[in-house]
MIDOSE-1310 file (N, C-alpha, C; in nm, 2 decimals, decimal comma, always signed):
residues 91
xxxx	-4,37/-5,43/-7,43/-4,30/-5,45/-7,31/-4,40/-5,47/-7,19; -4,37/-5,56/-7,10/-4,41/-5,58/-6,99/-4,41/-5,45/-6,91; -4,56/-5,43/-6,81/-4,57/-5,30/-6,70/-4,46/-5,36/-6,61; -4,41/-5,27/-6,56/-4,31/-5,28/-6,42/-4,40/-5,25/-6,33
xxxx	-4,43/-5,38/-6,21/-4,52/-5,38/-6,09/-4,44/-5,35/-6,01; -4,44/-5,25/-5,89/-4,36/-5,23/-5,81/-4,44/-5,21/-5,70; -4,47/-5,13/-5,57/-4,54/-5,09/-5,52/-4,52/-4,97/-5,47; -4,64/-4,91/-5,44/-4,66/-4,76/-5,45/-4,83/-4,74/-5,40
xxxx	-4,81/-4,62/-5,34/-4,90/-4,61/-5,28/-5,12/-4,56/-5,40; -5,00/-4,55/-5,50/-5,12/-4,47/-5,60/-5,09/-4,53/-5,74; -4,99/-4,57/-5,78/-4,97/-4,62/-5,94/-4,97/-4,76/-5,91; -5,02/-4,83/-5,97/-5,04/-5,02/-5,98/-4,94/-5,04/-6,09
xxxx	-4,90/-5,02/-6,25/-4,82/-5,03/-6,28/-4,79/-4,89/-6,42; -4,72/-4,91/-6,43/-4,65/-4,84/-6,58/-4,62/-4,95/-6,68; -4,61/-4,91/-6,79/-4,57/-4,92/-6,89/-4,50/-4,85/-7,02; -4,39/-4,87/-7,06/-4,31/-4,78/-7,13/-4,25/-4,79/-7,21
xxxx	-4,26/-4,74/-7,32/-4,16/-4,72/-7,47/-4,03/-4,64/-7,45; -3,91/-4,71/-7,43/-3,82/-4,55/-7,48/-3,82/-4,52/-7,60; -3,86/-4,62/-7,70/-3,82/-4,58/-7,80/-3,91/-4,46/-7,86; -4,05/-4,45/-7,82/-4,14/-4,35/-7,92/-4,22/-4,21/-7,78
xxxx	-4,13/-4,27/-7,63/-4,14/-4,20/-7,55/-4,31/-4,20/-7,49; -4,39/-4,31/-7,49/-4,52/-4,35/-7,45/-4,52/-4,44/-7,31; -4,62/-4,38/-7,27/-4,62/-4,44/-7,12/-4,77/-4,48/-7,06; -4,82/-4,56/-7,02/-4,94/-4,61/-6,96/-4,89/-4,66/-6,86
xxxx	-5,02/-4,58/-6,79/-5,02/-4,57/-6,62/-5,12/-4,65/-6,54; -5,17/-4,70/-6,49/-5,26/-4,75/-6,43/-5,25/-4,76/-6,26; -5,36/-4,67/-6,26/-5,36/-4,60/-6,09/-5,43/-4,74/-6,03; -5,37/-4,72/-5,83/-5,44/-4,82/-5,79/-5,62/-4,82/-5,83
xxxx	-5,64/-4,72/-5,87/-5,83/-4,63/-5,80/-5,90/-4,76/-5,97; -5,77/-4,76/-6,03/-5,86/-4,85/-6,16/-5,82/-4,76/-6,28; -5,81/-4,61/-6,28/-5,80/-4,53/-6,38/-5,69/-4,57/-6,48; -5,69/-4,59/-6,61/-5,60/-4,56/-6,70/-5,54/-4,47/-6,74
xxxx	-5,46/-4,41/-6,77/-5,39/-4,30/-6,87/-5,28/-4,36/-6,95; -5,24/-4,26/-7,09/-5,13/-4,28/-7,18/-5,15/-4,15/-7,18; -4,98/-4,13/-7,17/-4,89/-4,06/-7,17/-4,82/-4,04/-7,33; -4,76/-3,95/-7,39/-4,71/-3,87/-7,52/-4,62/-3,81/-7,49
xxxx	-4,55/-3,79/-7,53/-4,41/-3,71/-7,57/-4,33/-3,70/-7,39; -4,33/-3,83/-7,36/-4,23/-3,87/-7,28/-4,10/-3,85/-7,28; -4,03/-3,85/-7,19/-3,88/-3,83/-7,23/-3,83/-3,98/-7,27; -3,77/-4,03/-7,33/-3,73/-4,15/-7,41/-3,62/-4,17/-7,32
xxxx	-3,55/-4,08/-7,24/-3,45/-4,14/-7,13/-3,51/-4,15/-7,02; -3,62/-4,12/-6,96/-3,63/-4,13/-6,86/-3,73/-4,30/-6,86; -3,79/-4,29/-6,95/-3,89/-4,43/-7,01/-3,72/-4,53/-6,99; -3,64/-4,55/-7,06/-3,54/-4,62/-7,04/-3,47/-4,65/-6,91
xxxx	-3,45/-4,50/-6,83/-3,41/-4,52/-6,73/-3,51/-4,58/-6,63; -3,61/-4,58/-6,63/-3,70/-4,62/-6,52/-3,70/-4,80/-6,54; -3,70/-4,87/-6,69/-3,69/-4,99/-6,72/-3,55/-5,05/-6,65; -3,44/-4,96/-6,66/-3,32/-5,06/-6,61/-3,31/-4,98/-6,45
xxxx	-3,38/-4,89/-6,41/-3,37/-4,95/-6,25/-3,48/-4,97/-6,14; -3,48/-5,10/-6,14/-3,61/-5,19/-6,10/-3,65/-5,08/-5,92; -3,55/-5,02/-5,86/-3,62/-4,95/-5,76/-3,65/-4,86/-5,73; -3,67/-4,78/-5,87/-3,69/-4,67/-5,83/-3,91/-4,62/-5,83
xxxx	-3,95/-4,57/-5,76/-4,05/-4,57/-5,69/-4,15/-4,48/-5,84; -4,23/-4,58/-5,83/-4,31/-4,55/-5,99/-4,40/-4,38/-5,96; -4,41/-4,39/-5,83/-4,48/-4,24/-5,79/-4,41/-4,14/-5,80; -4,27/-4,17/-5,76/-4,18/-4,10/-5,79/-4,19/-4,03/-5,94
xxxx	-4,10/-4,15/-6,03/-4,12/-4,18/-6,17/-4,20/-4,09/-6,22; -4,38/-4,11/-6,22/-4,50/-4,07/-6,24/-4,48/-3,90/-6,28; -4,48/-3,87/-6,11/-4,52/-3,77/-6,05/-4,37/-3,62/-6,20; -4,24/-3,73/-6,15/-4,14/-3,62/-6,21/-4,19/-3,58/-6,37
xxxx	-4,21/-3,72/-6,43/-4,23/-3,75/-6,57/-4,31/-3,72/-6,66; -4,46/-3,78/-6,62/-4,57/-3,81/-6,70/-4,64/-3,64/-6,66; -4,60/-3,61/-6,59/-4,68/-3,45/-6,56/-4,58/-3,31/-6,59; -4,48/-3,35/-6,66/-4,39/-3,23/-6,68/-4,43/-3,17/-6,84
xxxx	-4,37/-3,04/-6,81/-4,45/-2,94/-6,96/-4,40/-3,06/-7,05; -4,52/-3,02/-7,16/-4,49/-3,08/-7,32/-4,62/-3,22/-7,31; -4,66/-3,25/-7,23/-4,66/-3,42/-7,20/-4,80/-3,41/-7,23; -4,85/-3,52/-7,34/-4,99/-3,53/-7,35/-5,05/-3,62/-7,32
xxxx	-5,15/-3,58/-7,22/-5,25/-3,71/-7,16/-5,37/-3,76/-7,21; -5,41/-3,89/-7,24/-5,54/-3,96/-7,27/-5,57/-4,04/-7,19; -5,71/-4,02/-7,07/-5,74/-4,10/-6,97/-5,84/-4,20/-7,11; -5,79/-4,38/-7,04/-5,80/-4,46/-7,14/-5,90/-4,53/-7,09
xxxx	-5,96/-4,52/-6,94/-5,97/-4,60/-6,85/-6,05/-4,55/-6,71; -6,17/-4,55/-6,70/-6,21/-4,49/-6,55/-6,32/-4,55/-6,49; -6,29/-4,67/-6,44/-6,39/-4,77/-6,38/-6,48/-4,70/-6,29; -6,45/-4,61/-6,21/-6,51/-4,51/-6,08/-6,62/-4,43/-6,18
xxxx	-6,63/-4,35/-6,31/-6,67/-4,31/-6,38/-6,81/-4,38/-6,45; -6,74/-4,51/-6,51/-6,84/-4,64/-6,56/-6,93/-4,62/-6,44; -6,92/-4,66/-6,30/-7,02/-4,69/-6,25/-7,09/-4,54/-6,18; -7,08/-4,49/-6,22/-7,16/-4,33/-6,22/-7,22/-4,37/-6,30
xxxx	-7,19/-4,37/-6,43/-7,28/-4,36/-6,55/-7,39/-4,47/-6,58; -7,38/-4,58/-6,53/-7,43/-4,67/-6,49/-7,52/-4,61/-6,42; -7,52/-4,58/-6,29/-7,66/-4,55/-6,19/-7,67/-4,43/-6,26; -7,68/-4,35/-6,30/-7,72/-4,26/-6,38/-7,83/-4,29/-6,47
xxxx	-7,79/-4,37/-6,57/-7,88/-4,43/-6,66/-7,98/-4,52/-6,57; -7,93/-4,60/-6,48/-8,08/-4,65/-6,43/-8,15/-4,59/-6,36; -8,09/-4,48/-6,29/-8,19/-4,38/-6,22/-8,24/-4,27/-6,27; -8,21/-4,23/-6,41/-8,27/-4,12/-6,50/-8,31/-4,24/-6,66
xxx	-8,36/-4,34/-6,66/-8,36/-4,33/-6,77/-8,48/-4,36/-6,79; -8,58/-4,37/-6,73/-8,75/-4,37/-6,73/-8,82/-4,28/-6,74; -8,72/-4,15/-6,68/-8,78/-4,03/-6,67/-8,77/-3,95/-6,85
């Protein structure tokens, strides 16, 4: 399934299964996450209504008990580690 781009001040888009209740998130900052044991209605409901506010969405959903997170994704991170290695790596 296609992410639902919407706008929001912090999520860039979602992406969602109802069927197996999976969700990837993609913050404006660049960060990735997938989401686990989603609610399989709420993943549905968010697909058939195009206005409802993905921060919204996010914030009710992807962060409520049960829900397992894997950050997939952290460009802000990469370039840490990056000057890291070039500024420690002679020593």
């Amino acid at each position: 399934m296609q992410p639902q781009e919407r706008t929001s001040t912090v999520v860039h888009s979602i992406d969602v299964n109802p069927l197996t209740g999976y969700a990837k998130v993609e913050l404006l900052s660049g960060d990735v996450y997938e989401y686990f044991n989603v609610s399989r209605r709420a993943c549905a409901n968010l697909l058939a209504q195009p206005n409802m506010s993905l921060g919204f969405w996010f914030n009710k959903n992807c962060k409520a008990r049960g829900i397992v997170c894997k950050q997939i994704k952290s460009p802000n991170l990469s370039k840490k580690w990056a000057k890291f290695k070039t500024t420690y790596a002679h020593n």
